[in-house]
N, C-alpha and C positions, 0 to 999 in steps of 0.2 A: 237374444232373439236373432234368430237369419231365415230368410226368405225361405225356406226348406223346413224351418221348424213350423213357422206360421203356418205354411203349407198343409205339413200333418196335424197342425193343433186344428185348422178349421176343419178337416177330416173327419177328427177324431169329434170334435162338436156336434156334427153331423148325428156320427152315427150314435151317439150318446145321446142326442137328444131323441132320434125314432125310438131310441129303447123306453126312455121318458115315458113319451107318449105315447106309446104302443102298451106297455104298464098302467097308464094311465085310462087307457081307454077300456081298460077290464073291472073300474070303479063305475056307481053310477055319481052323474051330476054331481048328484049331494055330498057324495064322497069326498068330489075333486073339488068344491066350494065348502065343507068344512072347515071352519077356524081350528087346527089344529097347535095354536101355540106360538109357530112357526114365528119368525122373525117379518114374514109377510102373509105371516095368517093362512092362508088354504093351498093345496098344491098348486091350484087353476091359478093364483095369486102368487106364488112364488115364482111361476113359468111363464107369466106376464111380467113379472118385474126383469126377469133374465131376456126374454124377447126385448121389453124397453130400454135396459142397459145394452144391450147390441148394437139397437139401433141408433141410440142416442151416439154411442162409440162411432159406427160407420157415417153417422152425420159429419161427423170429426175429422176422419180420415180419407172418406171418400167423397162427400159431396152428398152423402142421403138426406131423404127428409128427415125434420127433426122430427119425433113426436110430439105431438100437441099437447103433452102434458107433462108435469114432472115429476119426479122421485115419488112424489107421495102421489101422487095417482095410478104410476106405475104395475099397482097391481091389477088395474081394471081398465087395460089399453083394446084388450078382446074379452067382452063381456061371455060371448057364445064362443064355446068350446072347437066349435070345428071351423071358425074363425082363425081362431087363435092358433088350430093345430097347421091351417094354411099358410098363414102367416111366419110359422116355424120355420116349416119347410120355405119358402122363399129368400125367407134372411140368411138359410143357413146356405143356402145355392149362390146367393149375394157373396154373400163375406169366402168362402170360397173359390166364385168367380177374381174378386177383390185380392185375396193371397195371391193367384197363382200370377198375377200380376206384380208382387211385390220386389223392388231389388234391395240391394245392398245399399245404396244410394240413398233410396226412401228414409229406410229405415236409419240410416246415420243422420238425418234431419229431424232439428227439432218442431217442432206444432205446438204454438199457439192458442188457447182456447179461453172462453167463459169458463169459470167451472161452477155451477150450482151448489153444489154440495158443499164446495168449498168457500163462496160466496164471493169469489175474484178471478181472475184472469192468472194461469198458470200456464209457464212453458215448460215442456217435458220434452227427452229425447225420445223420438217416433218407437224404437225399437221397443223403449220401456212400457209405453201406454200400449203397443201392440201385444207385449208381455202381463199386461193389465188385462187387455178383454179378455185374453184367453184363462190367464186366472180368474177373474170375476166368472166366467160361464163355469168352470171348474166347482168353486164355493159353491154358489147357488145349486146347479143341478145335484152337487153331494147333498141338500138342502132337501130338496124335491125327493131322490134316493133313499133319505130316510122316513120322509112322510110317506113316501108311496108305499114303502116295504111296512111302517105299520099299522096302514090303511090294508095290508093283506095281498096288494099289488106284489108283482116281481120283475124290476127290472134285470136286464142280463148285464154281464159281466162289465166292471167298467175300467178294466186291467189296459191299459196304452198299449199294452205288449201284444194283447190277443185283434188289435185288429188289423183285420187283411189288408194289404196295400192294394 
C-alpha cells in the first residue's frame, strides 16, 4: 500500500459506492430491506455493515467517532434509507479527505488497536490494515452487487480501469 494507491482506492470507493446507491434507489424499501440470504441479510443491511466497518476503521486511524454499536448491530446503524444514503456520501468524502493526507511515514507505522472481533488487542503494520478497509469495502460492496443485480437493480461497471481520474 502507498499513499497514491490509497488515494485511488478511496476514489474508486466513492464512485463505486454512488453506483450502489443510485441501483439501489430504483428498488422499493421492501426490496432493499429483504432478507435475501446474504451474509448480512438485506442489501439496506449489507450497506450498513460496510458504512460501520469504515467507520469503525477511520475511528482507528484517524480519530473518528466510534459507532455506538458493534459487528452485530452493524446492520442497522441507519435504519432510514436516505440517512444512510447521507451518511455514505460523508464517510466516503472523510476517508478521502483522510488519504490525500496520507504519507510514507504513516503508513510504515504500526497501530495498535482493541479488536472485537478478535476479542484482544492486535498490532498491525498501518500500511496492511489501510490495505484491509479498502479490501473489506471491495468484499462487501461485490456482496451488495450481487443482490442488487438479483433484486433486477443494475449497477454500472465496477472495472478499476474504467474510472476517470
Amino acid at each position: 500500500m502507498t499513499p497514491d494507491l490509497a488515494r485511488l482506492m478511496a476514489t474508486y470507493n466513492s464512485w463505486q459506492n454512488a453506483s450502489l446507491y443510485d441501483a439501489a434507489e430504483t428498488l422499493t424499501p421492501a426490496d432493499r430491506l429483504a432478507d435475501r440470504g446474504a451474509f448480512f441479510g438485506s442489501i439496506q443491511g449489507t450497506l450498513n455493515h460496510l458504512l460501520w466497518g469504515d467507520q469503525i476503521w477511520m475511528s482507528r486511524f484517524d480519530g473518528w467517532e466510534k459507532p455506538a454499536v458493534s459487528i452485530a448491530g452493524s446492520t442497522e446503524i441507519c435504519a432510514d434509507w436516505s440517512d444512510l444514503r447521507a451518511a455514505r456520501i460523508r464517510v466516503d468524502a472523510g476517508i478521502a479527505a483522510w488519504a490525500a493526507g496520507l504519507t510514507e511515514e504513516r503508513l510504515a507505522q504500526d497501530l495498535t488497536w482493541f479488536s472485537g472481533a478478535a476479542g484482544r488487542e492486535l498490532t498491525r503494520p498501518m500500511w496492511q490494515l489501510v490495505a484491509h478497509l479498502f479490501n473489506h469495502q471491495t468484499h462487501h460492496r461485490g456482496q451488495a452487487h450481487a443482490l442488487l443485480t438479483a433484486a433486477g437493480a443494475r449497477p454500472a461497471d465496477t472495472d478499476l480501469m474504467l474510472l476517470t481520474p
